[in-house]
N, C-alpha and C positions, 0 to 999 in steps of 0.2 A: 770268888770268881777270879780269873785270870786273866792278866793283861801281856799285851807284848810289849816288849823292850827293844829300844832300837839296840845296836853291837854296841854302842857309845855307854851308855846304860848299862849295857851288860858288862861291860868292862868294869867299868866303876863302880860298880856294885861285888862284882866278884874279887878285891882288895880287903875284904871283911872276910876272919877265919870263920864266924857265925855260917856266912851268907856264901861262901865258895866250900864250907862241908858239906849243906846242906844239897847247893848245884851236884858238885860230885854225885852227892847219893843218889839222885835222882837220875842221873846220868850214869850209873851204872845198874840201877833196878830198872830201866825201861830199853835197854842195851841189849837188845834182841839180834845181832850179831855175831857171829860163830866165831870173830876176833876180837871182841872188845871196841870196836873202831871208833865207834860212838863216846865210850867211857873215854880214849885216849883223847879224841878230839877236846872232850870235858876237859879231861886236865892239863891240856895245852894252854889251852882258853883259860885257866885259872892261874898255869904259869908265865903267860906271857903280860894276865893282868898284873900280878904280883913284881915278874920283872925275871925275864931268863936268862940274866948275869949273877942277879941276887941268889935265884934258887940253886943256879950251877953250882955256884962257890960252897952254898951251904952242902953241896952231896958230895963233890969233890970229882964232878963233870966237866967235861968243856961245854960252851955253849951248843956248838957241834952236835956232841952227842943228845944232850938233850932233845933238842931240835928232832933228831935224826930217832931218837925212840920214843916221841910220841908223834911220829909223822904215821898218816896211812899202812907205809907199809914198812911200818917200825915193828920191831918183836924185840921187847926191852927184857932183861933178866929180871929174875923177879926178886935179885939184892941190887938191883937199878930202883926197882918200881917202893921198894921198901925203903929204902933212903929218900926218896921225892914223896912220900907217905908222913915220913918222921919228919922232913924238913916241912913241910906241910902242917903237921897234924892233925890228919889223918890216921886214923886207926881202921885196922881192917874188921 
């Protein structure tokens, strides 16, 4: 069964490489969106729990951009989204 998680919760939870692959995934197989929007929000939400100075640094972003290509109406390259993938570890 499923429970819900308050934002607080879900933060701290999504800090585990286990437990923020696993969100991703589910957040990109139920992403019934013609843009992704949903998947991006996901991995916002996973980089901001992680920390969007730490994961900048690891891509070689400013925090800016970051910020600015996993916003709504961000359209990130996809040697953007490949580098916040590897620094992740994430595999496609």
């Amino acid at each position: 069964p499923g429970r819900t998680l308050t934002k607080a919760d879900l933060q701290a939870g999504l800090k585990a490489p286990g437990v923020y692959h696993d969100f991703l995934k589910l957040c990109l197989e139920y992403d019934t969106s013609k843009d992704l929007s949903h998947f991006r929000k996901g991995l916002l939400m996973v980089a901001k729990a992680i920390g969007i100075t730490k994961l900048s640094a690891k891509i070689g972003l400013s925090r800016l951009s970051l910020y600015r290509m996993l916003s709504k109406d961000g359209n990130p390259r996809l040697e953007s989204l490949i580098a916040l993938f590897n620094a992740l570890g994430v595999h496609l």
